[in-house]
Structure formats: structure tokens, C-alpha cells
N, C-alpha and C positions, 0 to 999 in steps of 0.2 A: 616502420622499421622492419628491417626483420628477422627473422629467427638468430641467424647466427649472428648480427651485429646485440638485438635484446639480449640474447642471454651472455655475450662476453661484455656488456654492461652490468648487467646485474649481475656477474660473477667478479668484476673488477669492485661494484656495490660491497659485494660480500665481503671481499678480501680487507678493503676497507676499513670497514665496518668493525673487521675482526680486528686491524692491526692499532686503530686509534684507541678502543679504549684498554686496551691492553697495552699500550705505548705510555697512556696517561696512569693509569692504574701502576703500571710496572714500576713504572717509573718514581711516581709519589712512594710507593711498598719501599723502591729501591734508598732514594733520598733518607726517609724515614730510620731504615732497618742502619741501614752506615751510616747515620749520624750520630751516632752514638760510638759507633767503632773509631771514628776517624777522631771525633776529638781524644779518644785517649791516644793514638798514634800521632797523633800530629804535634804532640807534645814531644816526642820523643826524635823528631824530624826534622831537619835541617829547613831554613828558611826558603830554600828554591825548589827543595820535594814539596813542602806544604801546598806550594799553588800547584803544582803538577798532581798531587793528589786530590785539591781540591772540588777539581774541573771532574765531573762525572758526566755520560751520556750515556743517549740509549744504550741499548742492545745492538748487536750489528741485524739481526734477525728478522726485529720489530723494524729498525728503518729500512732493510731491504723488501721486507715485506710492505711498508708503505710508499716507496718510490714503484714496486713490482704491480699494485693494485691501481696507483697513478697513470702510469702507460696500460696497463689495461681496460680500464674506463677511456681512454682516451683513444684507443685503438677500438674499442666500439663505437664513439661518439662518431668518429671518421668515418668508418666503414657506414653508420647509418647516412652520413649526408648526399643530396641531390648532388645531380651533374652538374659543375658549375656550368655557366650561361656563356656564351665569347664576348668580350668588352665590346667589341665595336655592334652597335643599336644596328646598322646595317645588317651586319652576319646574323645577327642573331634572329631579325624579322626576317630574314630569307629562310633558316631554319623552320621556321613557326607557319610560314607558309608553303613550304614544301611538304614538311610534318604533319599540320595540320593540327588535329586533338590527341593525335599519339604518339606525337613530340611533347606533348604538352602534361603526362603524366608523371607523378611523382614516384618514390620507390613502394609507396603502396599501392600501386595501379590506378589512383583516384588522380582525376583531373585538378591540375594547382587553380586556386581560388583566382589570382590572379591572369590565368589563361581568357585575352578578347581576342582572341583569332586575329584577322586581321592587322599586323601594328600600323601599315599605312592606307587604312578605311578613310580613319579623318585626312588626309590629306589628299587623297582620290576623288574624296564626296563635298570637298568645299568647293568655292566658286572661284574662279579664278583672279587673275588681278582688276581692280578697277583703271578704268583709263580716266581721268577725270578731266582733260583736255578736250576728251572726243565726247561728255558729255557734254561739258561747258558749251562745246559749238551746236550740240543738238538742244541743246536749251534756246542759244539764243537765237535759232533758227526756230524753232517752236514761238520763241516770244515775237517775233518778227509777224509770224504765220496767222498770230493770234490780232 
């Protein structure tokens, strides 16, 4: 990671941090404190104010401050991720061979675990197809021989 994606993580952490339990806490304080207020008023209140009063929600403050710290954390989680890769396995190992190991580095300058150089070694270093027609006749020309 680094610097400036860590720290608008951990500042989007903080913001967080601050707006949850203050959103839970407000909120219970708030339920609490007007429950008391409302049943006397809601005596005195028409059938269609009672549910319209009844309905209580946060603070606009507390939820803009936790939608605010939401995209913050999320706006450093982004900025810390790698380069995505190109879909097609072609591009990408022409990449990796062109690159080489410093294609191969992540955003902390450390070589990725999964970097094997080469992607088509194995397909270079195996043996080619067998013919098994042209063995068959060397066989039976060997048992002939014999």
C-alpha cells in the first residue's frame, strides 16, 4: 500500500468508527428520551399523524457521515489495488516476457509470489508429438531384424 491510499483508509476507518457508535448510541439516547414525549402526544393526535410521528430516524449528519466514510474506505481500498492483468493468457505472457521481473512487481516494489517467468517454458521444453504409426513400423522392422 501506500502512503496516500493507507492513510485515506485509515481516515475513512476513523470516520467510521466515529459515525457507528454515535449513530447506535444517538440513536437508542434518541428512542429512549421521546418515548416518553410521544406517548403523551400521540394521545392527543389524529390516527394518520400517529404513524407519521411514529417513524423516527437517524440524524441527517450521522448518516451522511456514514455513507461519507463508506466511499472513503472504498476510495483507498481502490487506489491500493494492482494493475489489473489483460484477459486474454496470450497478452498477458507476451507482457511477462517482454517485462520480464519488472513487469512482475506489485505496488510495494516486491516481486508477486506468483511471478514464474516464463508462462510458455512448459510448452517450449516438452517433447513433441508421438507418431505411433512410425513407431509400430520401427518396431516391426526391429522384430523382423531380430
Amino acid at each position: 500500500m501506500t502512503w496516500f491510499s493507507k492513510s485515506t483508509t485509515t481516515f475513512g476507518f476513523l470516520l467510521l468508527a466515529h459515525a457507528c457508535p454515535s449513530s447506535s448510541c444517538y440513536s437508542a439516547y434518541e428512542h429512549s428520551a421521546l418515548q416518553s414525549h410521544r406517548a403523551a402526544s400521540l394521545s392527543s393526535l389524529s390516527a394518520t399523524t400517529q404513524q407519521a410521528a411514529a417513524s423516527s430516524s437517524l440524524p441527517l449528519d450521522i448518516s451522511l457521515e456514514t455513507i461519507v466514510a463508506t466511499v472513503i474506505i472504498t476510495l483507498g481500498l481502490v487506489l491500493n489495488t494492482a494493475k489489473l492483468r489483460p484477459i486474454q493468457w496470450r497478452v498477458w505472457a507476451g507482457q511477462i516476457e517482454r517485462a520480464g521481473e519488472e513487469g512482475a512487481r506489485n505496488s510495494s516494489g516486491e516481486i508477486d509470489k506468483d511471478f514464474v517467468g516464463n508462462p510458455f517454458k512448459l510448452l517450449e521444453s516438452r517433447p513433441g508429438f508421438v507418431d505411433i504409426r512410425k513407431q509400430r513400423k520401427e518396431f516391426a522392422e526391429w522384430v523382423k531384424q531380430q
